[in-house]
N, C-alpha and C positions, 0 to 999 in steps of 0.2 A: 504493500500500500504506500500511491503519495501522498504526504500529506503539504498541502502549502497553510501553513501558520502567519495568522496577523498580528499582533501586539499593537492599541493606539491607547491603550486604558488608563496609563498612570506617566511616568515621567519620561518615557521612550515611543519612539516610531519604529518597530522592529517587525520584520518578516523573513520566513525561513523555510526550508521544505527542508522535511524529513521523510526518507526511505525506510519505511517498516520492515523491507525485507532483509536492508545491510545493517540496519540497528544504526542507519546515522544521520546526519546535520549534512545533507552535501551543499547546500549555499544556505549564509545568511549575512543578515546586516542591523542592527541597530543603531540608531541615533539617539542622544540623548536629548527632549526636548519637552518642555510641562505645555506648547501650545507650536500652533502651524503643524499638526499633523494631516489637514488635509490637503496643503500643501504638500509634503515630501512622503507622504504615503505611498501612493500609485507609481513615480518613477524610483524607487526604492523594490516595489515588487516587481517592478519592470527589469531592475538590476538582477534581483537575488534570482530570478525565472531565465535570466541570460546567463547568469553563470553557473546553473546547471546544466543547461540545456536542453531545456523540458517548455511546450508548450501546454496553455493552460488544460488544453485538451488531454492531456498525458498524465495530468493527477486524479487521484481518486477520490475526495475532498476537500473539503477547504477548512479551518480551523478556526476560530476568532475570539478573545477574550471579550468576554460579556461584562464583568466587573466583579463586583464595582470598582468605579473609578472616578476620573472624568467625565462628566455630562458631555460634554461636545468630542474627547475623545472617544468613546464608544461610539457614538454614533457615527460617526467617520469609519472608522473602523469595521464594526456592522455591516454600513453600507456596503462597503466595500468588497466584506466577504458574499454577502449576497451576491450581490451583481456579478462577481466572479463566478460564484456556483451557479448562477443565473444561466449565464452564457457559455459556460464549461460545459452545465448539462448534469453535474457533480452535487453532492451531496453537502453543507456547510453544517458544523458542528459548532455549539456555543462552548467554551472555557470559560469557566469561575477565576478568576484572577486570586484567589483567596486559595483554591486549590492548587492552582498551580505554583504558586511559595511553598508550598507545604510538601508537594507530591515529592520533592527529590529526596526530604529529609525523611517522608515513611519508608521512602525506595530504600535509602540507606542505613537505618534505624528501627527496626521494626518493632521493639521495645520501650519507645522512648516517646511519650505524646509527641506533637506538634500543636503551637499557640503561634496563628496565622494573623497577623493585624496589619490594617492598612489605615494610615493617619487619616481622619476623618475631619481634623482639623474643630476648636472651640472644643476640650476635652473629649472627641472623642473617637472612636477607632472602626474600620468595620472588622469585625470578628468572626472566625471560626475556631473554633476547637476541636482537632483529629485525635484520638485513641492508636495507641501501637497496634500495627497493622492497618490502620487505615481509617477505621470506623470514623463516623461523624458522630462527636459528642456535645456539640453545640453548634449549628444549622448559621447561615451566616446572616449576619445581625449587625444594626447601626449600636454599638454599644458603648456607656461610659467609660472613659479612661478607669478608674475606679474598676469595674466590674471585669476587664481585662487585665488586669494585673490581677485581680483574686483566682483568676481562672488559670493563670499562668502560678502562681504559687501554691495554688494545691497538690502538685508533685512538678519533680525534679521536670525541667520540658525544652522543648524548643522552641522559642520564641524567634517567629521568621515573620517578614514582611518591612515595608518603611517605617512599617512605629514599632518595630523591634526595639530600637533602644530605649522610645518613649516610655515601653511598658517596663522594658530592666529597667530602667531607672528606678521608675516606683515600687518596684518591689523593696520590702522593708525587710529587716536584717531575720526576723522571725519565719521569713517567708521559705519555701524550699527554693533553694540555689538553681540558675539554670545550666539544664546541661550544654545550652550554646546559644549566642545571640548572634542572626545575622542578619542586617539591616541591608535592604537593598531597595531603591526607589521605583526600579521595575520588576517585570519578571523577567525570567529566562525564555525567549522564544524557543530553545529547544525540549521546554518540559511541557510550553505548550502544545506545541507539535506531536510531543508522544501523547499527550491524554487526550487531543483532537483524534488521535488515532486509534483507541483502542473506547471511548468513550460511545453507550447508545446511541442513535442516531436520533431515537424516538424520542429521548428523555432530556437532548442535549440539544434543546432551541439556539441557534443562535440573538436571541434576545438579551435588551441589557436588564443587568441586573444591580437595579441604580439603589436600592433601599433604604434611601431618602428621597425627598421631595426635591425641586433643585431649587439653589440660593436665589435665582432669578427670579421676579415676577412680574407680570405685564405691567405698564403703566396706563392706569385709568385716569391720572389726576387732568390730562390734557384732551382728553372726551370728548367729542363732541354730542350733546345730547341727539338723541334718536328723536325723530318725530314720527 
C-alpha cells in the first residue's frame, strides 16, 4: 500500500508517502510554519510526489491529520486531501493528531502509558490519555491544564505533544516522575502515514476534529438592519 500523508494541523506544512510494502518514508518534506499553509501546501506535495516518482494515480490512499489543531490549518489540509482522493479515485483517511504523538511511543513502549497534549492555549490543552499497548483511556478532550497534569501523574508516563513540557512542569514533587518528556510543535508525517495506512477506512473520516468552538466570531455590530 501507498500511502501519501498530509500534515497542515499545528506548527508544520509536511507531506510524505509511505510504502506499506518496504516499511518506509520514500519522499518527504516539512516546513516549519504556524500560518500560509495554503500557500506552500500543494507545491510541497507536488515536490514530495516528484521525488518518488509516483503519480497521484499510483497510490492507494491518501492520509490527513484531522486534529485538532489549527482552525484554518485543517481545513487547508482536509481540503486538500479530499480533492486529491477526489480525482485519484483513492480512498482519504482522517488522522487524530493527538494519536499520532502518541503512536511511536506505544510502538516503542508497550508498558508504559502515553499522556498526548497539545497547547490549547488560556490554560489549556487538548488531551488524550493511551494505556500500555494502546488502549484509549481518556477519549480526546478540550481539557484544563490542571486536569492534564493529574492525568499525567497518576503513574510513571509519557508525556508527548507541544504542551509536553507545559504539563512536566506542573507536575509537583508528590507526583509520579515521568518516564520521558518530548515536546514537539508538530507531528511526524511519517507516523502519520503509517496509521493512515493501517487505520479503518469506515471509522476514519477525514473530518476535522476541532473540539472547540473557534476564537473567531462574525461581526454583527456593522449590520445593516433587514427590512
Amino acid at each position: 500500500m501507498r500511502v501519501l500523508a498530509i500534515d497542515t494541523a499545528l506548527a508544520a506544512c509536511a507531506a510524505g508517502v509511505f510504502d506499506a510494502a518496504a516499511g518506509e518514508l520514500v519522499a518527504h518534506e516539512s516546513l516549519p510554519m504556524t500560518r500560509g499553509h495554503a500557500e506552500a501546501l500543494m507545491p510541497l506535495i507536488a515536490s514530495v510526489m516528484a521525488r518518488c516518482g509516483l503519480d497521484f494515480s499510483e497510490l492507494d490512499r491518501v492520509a490527513v491529520t484531522t486534529g485538532p489543531g489549527s482552525f484554518t490549518g485543517l481545513r487547508v489540509g482536509i481540503a486538500a486531501a479530499r480533492g486529491i482522493a477526489l480525482a485519484a479515485g483513492k480512498p482519504a483517511v482522517g488522522v487524530s493528531t493527538l494519536s499520532a504523538y502518541a503512536v511511536p511511543h506505544l510502538a516503542e513502549a508497550g508498558k508504559t502509558p502515553v499522556v498526548s497534549a497539545i497547547d490549547a492555549r488560556h490554560s489549556h490543552v487538548y488531551l488524550q490519555v493511551f494505556a500500555p499497548g494502546g488502549r484509549v483511556v481518556t477519549g480526546p478532550r478540550l481539557a484544563g491544564l490542571d486536569e492534564a497534569v493529574r492525568a499525567a501523574g497518576e503513574t510513571a508516563a509519557r508525556i508527548v505533544g507541544s504542551a509536553a513540557h507545559l504539563v512536566a512542569e506542573r507536575l509537583g514533587g508528590a507526583a509520579a516522575k515521568p518516564v520521558c518528556v518530548e515536546q514537539s510543535d508538530a507531528v511526524d508525517i511519517g507516523w502519520v502515514a503509517r496509521l493512515g495506512a493501517v487505520l479503518p477506512q469506515a471509522e476514519s473520516p477525514p473530518k476535522p476534529l476541532y473540539l472547540r468552538a473557534a476564537d473567531a466570531r462574525p461581526q454583527t455590530a456593522g449590520q445593516l438592519p433587514r427590512r
